[in-house]
ZALO-588325 format. One record per residue (C-alpha): residue in three letters; x, y, z. Coordinates in nm, 3 decimals, padded with zeros to 5 digits. Example, Ala and Ser with C-alpha at 12.3 -4.5 7.8 and 13.67 -1.06 7.14 Angstrom:
% residues 2
ALA / 01.230 / -00.450 / 00.780
SER / 01.367 / -00.106 / 00.714
***
This chain:
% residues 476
UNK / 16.713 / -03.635 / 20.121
UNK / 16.871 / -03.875 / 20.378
UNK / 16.698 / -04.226 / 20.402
UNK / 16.772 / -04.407 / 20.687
UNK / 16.799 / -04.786 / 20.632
UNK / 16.657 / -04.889 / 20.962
UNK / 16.398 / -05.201 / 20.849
UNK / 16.184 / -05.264 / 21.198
UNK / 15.890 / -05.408 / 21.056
UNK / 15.941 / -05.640 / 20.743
UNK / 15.756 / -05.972 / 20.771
UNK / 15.854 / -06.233 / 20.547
UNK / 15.518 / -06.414 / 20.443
UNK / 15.710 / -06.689 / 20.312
UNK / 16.085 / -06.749 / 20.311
UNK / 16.109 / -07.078 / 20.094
UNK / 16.441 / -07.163 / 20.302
UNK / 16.479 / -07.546 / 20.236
UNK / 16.577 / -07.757 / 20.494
UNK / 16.920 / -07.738 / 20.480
UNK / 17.217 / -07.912 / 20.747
UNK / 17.492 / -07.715 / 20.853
UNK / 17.823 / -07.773 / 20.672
UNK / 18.145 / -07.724 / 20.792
UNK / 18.478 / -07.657 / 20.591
UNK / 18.794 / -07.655 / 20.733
UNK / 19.103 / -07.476 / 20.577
UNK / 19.463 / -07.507 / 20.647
UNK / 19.629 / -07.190 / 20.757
UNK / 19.821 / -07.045 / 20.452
UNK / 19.555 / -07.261 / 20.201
UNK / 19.275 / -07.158 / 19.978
UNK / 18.898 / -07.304 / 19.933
UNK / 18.578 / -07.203 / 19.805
UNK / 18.241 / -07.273 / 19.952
UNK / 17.991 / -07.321 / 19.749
UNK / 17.614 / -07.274 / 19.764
UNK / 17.509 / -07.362 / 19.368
UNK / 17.269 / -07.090 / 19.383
UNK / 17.137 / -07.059 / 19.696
UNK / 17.212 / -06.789 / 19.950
UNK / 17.532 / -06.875 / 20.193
UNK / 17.459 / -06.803 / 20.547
UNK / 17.760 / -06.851 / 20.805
UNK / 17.682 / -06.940 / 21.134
UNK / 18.010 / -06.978 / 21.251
UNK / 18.347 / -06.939 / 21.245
UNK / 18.685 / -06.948 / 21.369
UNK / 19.100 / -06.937 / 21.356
UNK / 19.334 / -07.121 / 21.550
UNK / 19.306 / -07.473 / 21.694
UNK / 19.002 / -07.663 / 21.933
UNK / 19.148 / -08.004 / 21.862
UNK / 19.469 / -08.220 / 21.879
UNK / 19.469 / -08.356 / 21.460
UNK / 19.294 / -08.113 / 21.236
UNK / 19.558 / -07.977 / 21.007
UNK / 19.812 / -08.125 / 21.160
UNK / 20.173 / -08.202 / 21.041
UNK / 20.425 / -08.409 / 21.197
UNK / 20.671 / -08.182 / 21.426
UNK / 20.369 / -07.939 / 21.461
UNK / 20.275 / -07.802 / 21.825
UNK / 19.930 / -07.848 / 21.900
UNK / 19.731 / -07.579 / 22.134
UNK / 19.421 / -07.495 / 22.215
UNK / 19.401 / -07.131 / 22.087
UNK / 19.090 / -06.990 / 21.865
UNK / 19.025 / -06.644 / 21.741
UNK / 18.662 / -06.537 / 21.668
UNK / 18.635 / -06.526 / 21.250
UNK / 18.241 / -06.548 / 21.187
UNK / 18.237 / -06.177 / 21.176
UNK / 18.501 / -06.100 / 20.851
UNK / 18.389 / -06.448 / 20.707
UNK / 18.017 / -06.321 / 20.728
UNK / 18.156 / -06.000 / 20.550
UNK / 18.320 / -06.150 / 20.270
UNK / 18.047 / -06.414 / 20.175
UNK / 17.726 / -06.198 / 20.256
UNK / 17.459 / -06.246 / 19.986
UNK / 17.662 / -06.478 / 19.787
UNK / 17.640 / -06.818 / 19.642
UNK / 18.016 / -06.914 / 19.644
UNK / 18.268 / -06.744 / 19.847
UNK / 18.642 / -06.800 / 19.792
UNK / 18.862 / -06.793 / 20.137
UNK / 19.213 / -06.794 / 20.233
UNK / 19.316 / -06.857 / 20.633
UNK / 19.577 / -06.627 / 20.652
UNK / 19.681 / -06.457 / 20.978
UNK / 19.701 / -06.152 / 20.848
UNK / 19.325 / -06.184 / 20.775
UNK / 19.193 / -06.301 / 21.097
UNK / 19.450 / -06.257 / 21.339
UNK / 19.780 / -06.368 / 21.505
UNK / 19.689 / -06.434 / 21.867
UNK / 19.748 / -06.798 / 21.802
UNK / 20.123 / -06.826 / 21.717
UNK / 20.261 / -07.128 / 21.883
UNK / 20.029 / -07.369 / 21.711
UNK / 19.933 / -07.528 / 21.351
UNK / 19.583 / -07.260 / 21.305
UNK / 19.322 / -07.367 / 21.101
UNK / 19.000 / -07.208 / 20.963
UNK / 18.656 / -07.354 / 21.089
UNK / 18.347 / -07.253 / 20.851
UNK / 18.008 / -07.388 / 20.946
UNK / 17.746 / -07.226 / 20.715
UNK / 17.395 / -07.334 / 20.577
UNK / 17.228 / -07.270 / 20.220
UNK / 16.901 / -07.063 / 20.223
UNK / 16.672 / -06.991 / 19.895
UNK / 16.603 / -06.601 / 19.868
UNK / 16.292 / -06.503 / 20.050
UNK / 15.978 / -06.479 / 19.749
UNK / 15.698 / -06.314 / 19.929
UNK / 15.747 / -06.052 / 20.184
UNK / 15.557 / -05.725 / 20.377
UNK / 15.720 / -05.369 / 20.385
UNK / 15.533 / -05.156 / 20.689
UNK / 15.452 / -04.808 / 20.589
UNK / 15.779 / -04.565 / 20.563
UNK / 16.063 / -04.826 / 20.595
UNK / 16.272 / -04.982 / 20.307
UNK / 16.344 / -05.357 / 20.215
UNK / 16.550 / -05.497 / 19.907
UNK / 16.427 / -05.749 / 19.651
UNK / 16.740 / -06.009 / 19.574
UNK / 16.767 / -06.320 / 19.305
UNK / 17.039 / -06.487 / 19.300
UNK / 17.342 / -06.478 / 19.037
UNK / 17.193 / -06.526 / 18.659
UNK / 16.849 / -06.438 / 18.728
UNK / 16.625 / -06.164 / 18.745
UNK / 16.323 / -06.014 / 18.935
UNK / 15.965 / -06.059 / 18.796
UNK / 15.670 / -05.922 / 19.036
UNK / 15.333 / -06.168 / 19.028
UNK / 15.137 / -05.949 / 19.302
UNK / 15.154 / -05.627 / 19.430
UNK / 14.934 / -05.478 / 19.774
UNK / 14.961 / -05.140 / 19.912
UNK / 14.741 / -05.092 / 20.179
UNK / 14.554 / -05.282 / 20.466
UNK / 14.305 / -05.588 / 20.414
UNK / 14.355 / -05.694 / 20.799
UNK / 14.446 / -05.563 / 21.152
UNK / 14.745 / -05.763 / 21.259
UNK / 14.981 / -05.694 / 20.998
UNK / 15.184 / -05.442 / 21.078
UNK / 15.022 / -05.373 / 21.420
UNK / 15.139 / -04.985 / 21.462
UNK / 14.952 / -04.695 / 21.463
UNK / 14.538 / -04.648 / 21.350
UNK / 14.458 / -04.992 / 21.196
UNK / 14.100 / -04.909 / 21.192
UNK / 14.016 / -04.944 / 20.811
UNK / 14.079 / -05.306 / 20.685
UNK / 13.946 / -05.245 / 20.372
UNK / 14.195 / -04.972 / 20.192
UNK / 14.418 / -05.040 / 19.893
UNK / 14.566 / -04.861 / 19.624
UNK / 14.530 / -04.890 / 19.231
UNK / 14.812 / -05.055 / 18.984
UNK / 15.024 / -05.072 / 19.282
UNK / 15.130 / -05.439 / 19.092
UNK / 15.204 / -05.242 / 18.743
UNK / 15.436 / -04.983 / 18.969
UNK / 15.607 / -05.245 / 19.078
UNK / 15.691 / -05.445 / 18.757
UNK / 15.815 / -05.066 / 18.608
UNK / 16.087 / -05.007 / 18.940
UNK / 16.166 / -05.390 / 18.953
UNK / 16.107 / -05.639 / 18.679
UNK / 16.439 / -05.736 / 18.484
UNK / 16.678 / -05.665 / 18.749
UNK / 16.917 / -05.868 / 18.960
UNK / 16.819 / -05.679 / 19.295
UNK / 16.580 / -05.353 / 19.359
UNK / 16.509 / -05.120 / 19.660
UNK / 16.179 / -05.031 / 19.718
UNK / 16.002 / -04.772 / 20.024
UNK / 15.638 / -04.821 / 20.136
UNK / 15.559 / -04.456 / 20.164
UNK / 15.592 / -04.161 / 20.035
UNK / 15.381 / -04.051 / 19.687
UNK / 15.482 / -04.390 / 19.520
UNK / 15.143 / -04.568 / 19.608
UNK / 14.922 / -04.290 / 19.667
UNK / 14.761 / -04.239 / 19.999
UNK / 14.392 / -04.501 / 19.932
UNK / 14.323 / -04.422 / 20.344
UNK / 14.428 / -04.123 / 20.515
UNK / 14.525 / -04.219 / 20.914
UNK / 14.520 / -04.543 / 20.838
UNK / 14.865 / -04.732 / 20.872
UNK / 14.937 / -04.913 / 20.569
UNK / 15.178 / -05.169 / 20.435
UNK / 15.331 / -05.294 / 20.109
UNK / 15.282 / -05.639 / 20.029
UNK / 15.427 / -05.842 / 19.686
UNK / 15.536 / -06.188 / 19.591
UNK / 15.794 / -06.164 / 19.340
UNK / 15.987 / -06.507 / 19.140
UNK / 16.332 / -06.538 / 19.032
UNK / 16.396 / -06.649 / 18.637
UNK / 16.690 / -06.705 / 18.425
UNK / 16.776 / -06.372 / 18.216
UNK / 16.714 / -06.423 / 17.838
UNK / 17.000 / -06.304 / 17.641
UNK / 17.042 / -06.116 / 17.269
UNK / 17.040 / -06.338 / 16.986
UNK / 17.435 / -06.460 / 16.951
UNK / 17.643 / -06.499 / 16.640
UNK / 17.861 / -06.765 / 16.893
UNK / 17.582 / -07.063 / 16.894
UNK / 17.259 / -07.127 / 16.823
UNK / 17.053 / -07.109 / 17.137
UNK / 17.006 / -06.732 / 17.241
UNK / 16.940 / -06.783 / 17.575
UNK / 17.237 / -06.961 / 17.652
UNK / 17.569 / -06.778 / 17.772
UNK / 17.784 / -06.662 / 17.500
UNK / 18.184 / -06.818 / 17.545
UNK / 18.497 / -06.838 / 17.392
UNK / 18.808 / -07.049 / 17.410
UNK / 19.137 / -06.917 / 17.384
UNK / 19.425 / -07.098 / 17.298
UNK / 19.725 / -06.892 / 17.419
UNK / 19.988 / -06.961 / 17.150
UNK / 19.775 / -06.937 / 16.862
UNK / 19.523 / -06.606 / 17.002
UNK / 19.699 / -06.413 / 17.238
UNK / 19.443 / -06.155 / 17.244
UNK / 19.105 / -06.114 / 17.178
UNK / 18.804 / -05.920 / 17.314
UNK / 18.453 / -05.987 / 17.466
UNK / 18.113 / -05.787 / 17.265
UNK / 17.763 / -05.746 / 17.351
UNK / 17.560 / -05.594 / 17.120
UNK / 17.514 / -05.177 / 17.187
UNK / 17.228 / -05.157 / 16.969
UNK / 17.014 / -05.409 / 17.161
UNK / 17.106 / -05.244 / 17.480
UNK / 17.319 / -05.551 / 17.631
UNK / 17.621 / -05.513 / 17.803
UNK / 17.873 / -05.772 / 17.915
UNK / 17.867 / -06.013 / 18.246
UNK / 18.124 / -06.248 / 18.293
UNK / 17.966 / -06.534 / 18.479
UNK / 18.310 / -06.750 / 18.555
UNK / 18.622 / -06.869 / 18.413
UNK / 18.848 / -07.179 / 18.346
UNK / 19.164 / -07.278 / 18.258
UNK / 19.365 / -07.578 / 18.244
UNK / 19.290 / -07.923 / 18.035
UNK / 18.991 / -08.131 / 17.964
UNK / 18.888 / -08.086 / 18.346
UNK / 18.738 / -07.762 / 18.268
UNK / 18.613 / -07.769 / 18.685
UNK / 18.926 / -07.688 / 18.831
UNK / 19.270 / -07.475 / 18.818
UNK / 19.591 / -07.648 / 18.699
UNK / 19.814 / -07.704 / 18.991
UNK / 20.146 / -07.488 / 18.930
UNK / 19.913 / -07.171 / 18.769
UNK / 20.078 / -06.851 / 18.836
UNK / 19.711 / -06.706 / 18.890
UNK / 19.408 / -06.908 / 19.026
UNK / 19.038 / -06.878 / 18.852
UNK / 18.912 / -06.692 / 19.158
UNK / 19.177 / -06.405 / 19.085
UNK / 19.140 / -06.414 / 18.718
UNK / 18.736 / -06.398 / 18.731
UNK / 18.832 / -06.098 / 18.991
UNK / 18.977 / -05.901 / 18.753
UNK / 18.773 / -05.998 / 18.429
UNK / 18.460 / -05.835 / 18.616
UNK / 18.667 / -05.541 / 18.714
UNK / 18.761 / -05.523 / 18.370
UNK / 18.456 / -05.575 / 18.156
UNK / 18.143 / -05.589 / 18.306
UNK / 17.882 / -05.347 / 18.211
UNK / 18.091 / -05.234 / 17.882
UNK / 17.962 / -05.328 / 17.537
UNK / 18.308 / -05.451 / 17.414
UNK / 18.586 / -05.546 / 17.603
UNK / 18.978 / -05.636 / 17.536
UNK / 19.155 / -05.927 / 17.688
UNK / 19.507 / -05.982 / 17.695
UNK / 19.610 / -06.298 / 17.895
UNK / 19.959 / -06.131 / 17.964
UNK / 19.828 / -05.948 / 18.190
UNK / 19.665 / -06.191 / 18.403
UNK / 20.005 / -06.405 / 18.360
UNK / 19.893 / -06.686 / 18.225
UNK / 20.112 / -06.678 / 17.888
UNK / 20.381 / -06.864 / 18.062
UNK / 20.174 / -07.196 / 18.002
UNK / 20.212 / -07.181 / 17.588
UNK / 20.474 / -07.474 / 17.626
UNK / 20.165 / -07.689 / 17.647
UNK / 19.898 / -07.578 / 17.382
UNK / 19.615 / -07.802 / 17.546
UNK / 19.585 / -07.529 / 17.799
UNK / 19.350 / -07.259 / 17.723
UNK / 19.127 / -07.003 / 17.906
UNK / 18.762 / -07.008 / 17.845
UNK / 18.521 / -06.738 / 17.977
UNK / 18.158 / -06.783 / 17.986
UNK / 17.953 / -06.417 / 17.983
UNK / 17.629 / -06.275 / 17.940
UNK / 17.471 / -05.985 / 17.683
UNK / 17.256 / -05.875 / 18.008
UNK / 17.013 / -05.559 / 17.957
UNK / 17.182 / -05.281 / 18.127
UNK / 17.334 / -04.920 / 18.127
UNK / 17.708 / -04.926 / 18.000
UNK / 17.968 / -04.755 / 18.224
UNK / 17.914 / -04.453 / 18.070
UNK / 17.544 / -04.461 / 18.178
UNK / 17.343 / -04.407 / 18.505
UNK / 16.993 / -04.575 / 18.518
UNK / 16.666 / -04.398 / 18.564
UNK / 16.512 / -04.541 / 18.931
UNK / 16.163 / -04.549 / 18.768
UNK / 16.175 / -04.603 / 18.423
UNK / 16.503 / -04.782 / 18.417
UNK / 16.632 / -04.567 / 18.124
UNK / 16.970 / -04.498 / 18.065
UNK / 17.132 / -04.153 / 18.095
UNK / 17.472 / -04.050 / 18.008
UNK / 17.671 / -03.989 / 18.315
UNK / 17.711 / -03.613 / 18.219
UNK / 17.372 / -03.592 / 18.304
UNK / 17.436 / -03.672 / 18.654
UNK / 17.363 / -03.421 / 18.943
UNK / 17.446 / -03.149 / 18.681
UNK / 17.107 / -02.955 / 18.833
UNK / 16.869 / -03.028 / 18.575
UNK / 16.602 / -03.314 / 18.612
UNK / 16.665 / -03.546 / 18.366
UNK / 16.526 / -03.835 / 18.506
UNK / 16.111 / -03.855 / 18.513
UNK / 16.164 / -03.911 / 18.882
UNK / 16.463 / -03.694 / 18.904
UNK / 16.700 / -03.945 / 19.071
UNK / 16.995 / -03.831 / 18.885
UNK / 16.960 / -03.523 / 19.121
UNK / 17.017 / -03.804 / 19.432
UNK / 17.283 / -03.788 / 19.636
UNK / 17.461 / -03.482 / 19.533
UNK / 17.690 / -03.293 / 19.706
UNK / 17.622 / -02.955 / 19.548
UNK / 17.398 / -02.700 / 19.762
UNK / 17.314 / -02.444 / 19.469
UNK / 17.059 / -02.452 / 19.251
UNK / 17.162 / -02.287 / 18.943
UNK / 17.483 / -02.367 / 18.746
UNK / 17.743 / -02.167 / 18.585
UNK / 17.736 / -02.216 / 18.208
UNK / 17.977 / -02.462 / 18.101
UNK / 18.259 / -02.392 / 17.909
UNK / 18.239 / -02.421 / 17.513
UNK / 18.324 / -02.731 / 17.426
UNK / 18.697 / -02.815 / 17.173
UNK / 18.691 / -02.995 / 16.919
UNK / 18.827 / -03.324 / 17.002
UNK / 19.150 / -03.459 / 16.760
UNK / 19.037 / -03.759 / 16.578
UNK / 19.365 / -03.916 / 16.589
UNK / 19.363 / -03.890 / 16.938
UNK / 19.064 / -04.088 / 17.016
UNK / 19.031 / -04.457 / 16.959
UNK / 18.749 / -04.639 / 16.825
UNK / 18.476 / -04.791 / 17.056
UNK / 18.696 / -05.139 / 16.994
UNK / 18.986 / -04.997 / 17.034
UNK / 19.206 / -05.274 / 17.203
UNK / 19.370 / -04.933 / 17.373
UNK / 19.040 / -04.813 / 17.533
UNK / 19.051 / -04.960 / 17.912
UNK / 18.749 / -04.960 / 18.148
UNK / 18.823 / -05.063 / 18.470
UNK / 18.706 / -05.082 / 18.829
UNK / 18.967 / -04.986 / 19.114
UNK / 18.871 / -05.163 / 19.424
UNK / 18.994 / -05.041 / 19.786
UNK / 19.272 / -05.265 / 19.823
UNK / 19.421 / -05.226 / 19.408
UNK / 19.665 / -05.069 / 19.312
UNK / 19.569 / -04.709 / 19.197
UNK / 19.749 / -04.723 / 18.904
UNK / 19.667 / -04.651 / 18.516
UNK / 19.961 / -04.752 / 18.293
UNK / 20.018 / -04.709 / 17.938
UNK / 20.289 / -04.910 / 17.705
UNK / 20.636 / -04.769 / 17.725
UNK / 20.708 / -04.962 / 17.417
UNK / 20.446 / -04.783 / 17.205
UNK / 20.528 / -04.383 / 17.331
UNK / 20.191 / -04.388 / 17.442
UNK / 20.055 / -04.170 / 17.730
UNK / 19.704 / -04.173 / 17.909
UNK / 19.374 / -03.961 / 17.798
UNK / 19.079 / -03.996 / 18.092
UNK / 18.733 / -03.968 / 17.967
UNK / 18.534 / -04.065 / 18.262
UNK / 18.633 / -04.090 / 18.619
UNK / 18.403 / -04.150 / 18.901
UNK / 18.409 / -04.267 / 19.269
UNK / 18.127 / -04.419 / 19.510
UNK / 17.923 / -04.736 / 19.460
UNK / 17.633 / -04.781 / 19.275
UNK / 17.647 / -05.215 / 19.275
UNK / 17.658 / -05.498 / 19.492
UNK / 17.843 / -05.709 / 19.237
UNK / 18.136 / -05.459 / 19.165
UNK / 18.422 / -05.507 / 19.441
UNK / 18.189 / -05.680 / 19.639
UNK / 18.408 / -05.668 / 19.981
UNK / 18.392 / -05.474 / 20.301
UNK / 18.079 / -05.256 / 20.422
UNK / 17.809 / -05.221 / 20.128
UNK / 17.572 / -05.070 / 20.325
UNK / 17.422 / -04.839 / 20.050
UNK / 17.422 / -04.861 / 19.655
UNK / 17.346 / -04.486 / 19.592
UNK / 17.641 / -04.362 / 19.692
UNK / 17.711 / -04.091 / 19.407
UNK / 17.885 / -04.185 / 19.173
UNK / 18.055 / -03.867 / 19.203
UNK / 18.266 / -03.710 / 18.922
UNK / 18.626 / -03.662 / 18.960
UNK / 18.700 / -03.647 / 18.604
UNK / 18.905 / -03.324 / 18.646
UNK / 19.136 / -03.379 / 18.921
UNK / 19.201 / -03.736 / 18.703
UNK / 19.293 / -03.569 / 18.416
UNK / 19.512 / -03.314 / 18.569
UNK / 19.690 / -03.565 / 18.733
UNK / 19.716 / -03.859 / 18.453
UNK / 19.640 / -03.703 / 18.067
UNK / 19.988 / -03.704 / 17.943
UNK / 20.169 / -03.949 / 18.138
UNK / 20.329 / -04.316 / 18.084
UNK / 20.175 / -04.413 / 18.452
UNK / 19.986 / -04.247 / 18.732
UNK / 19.842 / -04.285 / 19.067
UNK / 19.463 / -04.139 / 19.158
UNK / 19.363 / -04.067 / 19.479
UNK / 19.001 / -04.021 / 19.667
UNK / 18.855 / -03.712 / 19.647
UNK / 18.837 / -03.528 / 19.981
UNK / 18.474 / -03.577 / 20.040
UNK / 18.317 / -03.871 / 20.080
UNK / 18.010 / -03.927 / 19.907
UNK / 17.900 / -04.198 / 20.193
UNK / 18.083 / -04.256 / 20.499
UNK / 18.083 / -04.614 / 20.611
UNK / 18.062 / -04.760 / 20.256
UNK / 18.292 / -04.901 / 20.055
UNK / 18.385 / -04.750 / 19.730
UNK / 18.542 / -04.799 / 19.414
UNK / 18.685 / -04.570 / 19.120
UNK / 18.535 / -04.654 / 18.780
UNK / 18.762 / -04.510 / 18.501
UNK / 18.788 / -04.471 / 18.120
UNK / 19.061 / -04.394 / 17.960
UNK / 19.279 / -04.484 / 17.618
UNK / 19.657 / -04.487 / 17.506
UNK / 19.716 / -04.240 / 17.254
UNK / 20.038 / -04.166 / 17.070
UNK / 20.251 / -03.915 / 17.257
UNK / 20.278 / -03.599 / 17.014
***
């Protein structure tokens, strides 16, 4: 079934937005700069490339013209919903009309606090958001009417209609995650007054996620970290335990001296780019490999007080492998997705599927897989990795070792906010669908190979990503 995403009538009770002044940040065309929010919501309100005055960004020898090309639009995409956004006025970005002058980019943004407290009308959709680091926990939950001028549509005859454990429903679809979706109609809530229009209506807080018990240091609901110096540890790896259900989150990174705040000058990779591809790397797997080489930072070992630490979370969550149950929250292996069988209580892992049969053809029986060529779980050879829109579509294995490439899981679509978070996320059910065969027809054997997008798109106007698992065996 088709939802369309059209929220008319969503009244936010109470928005908690703090007074906040507008800030501004300038950039130098060619330069780099984050803006920051500290945990609040950035909001841009506006922005722009080129030049208004005659001193901003200015270097002697430099022509000066009045020349500006409208930015708030791909600013607004890049930062939306996030607490620090990292930006780089480039041309290339945001346009070349100005060319005979020194450009500049102009960001004027506030800080908001996520709304708290908010009113879904009957049949439309609205998402629940905390910010980075915390999760959702529901205080009150409503479905109903108790007066005649919320909502104003339709028969509001009946003030006095609600349902039952509408507040327990919610804590089961919601409590524990970063962000959730939730409808005000259909069966969810029952129907308490036939004709009557109702609406859903919930306060909800944000709080710190507690984390598994950590062999690293003492307080458990702290964020695990390591320190790596490169000379001595050139490679380690990241773990979250599998048993307790907690896969990995890398919260940030740093690297340089004893000012663990910012980049050394003369890095060959900044901490926004190296934090880019940790996530892309790691999060969401139970145990993860890191080798600094390939983030090319080994270059620095000449000076041994340089060393990369990452700070990262055992969050509760599905590994890779896994799809989550809308309801119940359970995990399912992804094998289990769309395969025609309902194997969630709710059956959302029959969402979103392209197939229009309803019986399947019995599947093939299964080889027995070579032990030799399959490596552990902590295999430092075992790789699982997001490709984002604009990576390259590569998978490589080590020359050096005769090794080739074995996929086990390949899918395309977008199931987070948080994974490749650039360009149009207008949905997060967008398959995953499985394109584990064409992957492996294309890659199992080889040194290197490029993967492609399937043919159909599982949700046009979204931005995707490829989510793959696959090791380095020993060519035979």
């Amino acid at each position: 079934m088709d939802y369309r995403f059209e929220i008319v009538c969503i009244f936010l009770l109470q928005t908690m937005i703090m007074a906040s002044q507008d800030v501004t940040k300038v950039i130098c065309e060619n330069e780099k700069s984050t803006i920051d929010c500290n945990g609040r919501e950035i909001v841009i309100v506006d922005a722009y490339f080129g030049r208004r005055d005659g001193t901003t960004c200015l270097k002697a020898g430099q022509k000066s013209e009045s020349c500006e090309t409208g930015a708030k639009s791909a600013v607004t995409q890049k930062c939306f919903r996030r607490q620090s956004c990292y930006l780089e006025a480039k041309s290339s970005t945001f346009g070349t009309e100005c060319t005979n002058t020194a450009n500049y980019l102009s960001v004027t943004y506030r800080c908001k606090d996520y709304p708290t407290s908010l009113v879904i009308c009957q049949n439309y959709q609205a998402k629940l958001i905390c910010p980075q680091n915390q999760q959702i926990q529901i205080t009150k939950g409503f479905f109903g009417r108790s007066n005649k001028v919320t909502c104003f549509i339709g028969n509001v005859g009946n003030t006095k209609c609600s349902a039952s454990g509408v507040q327990q429903k919610l804590r089961t679809l919601c409590n524990g995650k970063r962000e959730c979706s939730l409808s005000a109609g259909g069966n969810m809530f029952g129907n308490p007054c036939p004709g009557i229009t109702k609406y859903l209506e919930l306060q909800y807080k944000c709080v710190s996620i507690k984390l598994a018990p950590s062999p690293v240091i003492a307080n458990k609901d702290q964020p695990r970290w390591k320190m790596l110096t490169f000379c001595k540890t050139p490679d380690f790896k990241l773990r979250c335990y599998k048993k307790y259900g907690r896969v990995i989150e890398v919260v940030r990174v740093m690297h340089g001296k004893t000012n663990l705040g910012t980049c050394t000058k003369g890095n060959t990779a900044t901490c926004e780019s190296v934090l880019s591809k940790l996530r892309r790397q790691c999060d969401d797997t139970h145990i993860c490999p890191i080798k600094p080489a390939s983030f090319g930072l080994v270059d620095l070992c000449h000076d041994k007080s340089k060393y990369l630490k990452i700070t990262y979370k055992c969050k509760i969550g599905c590994s890779r492998s896994q799809f989550e149950c809308r309801s119940d929250r359970t995990c399912k292996p992804d094998s289990f997705k769309c395969n025609g069988k309902r194997e969630c209580s709710d059956g959302s892992d029959e969402d979103n599927c392209f197939s229009t049969t309803t019986t399947q053809p019995p599947a093939p029986p299964q080889q027995p897989q070579q032990p030799s060529n399959i490596p552990a779980e902590d295999d430092e050879d075992v790789m699982n990795i997001h490709i984002c829109i604009d990576d390259d579509p590569t998978l490589k294995c080590d020359k050096t070792k005769n090794a080739v490439i074995d996929v086990k899981q390949a899918t395309y679509g977008r199931n987070s906010v948080r994974t490749c978070p650039m360009g149009n996320i207008g949905t997060t059910s967008c398959g995953p669908v499985n394109i584990l065969p064409d992957v492996k027809k294309s890659c199992n054997g080889k040194q290197a190979c490029s993967i492609y997008a399937p043919a159909k798109d599982p949700c046009m106007g979204t931005t995707k990503y490829f989510k793959i698992r696959y090791s380095c065996i020993k060519r035979n």
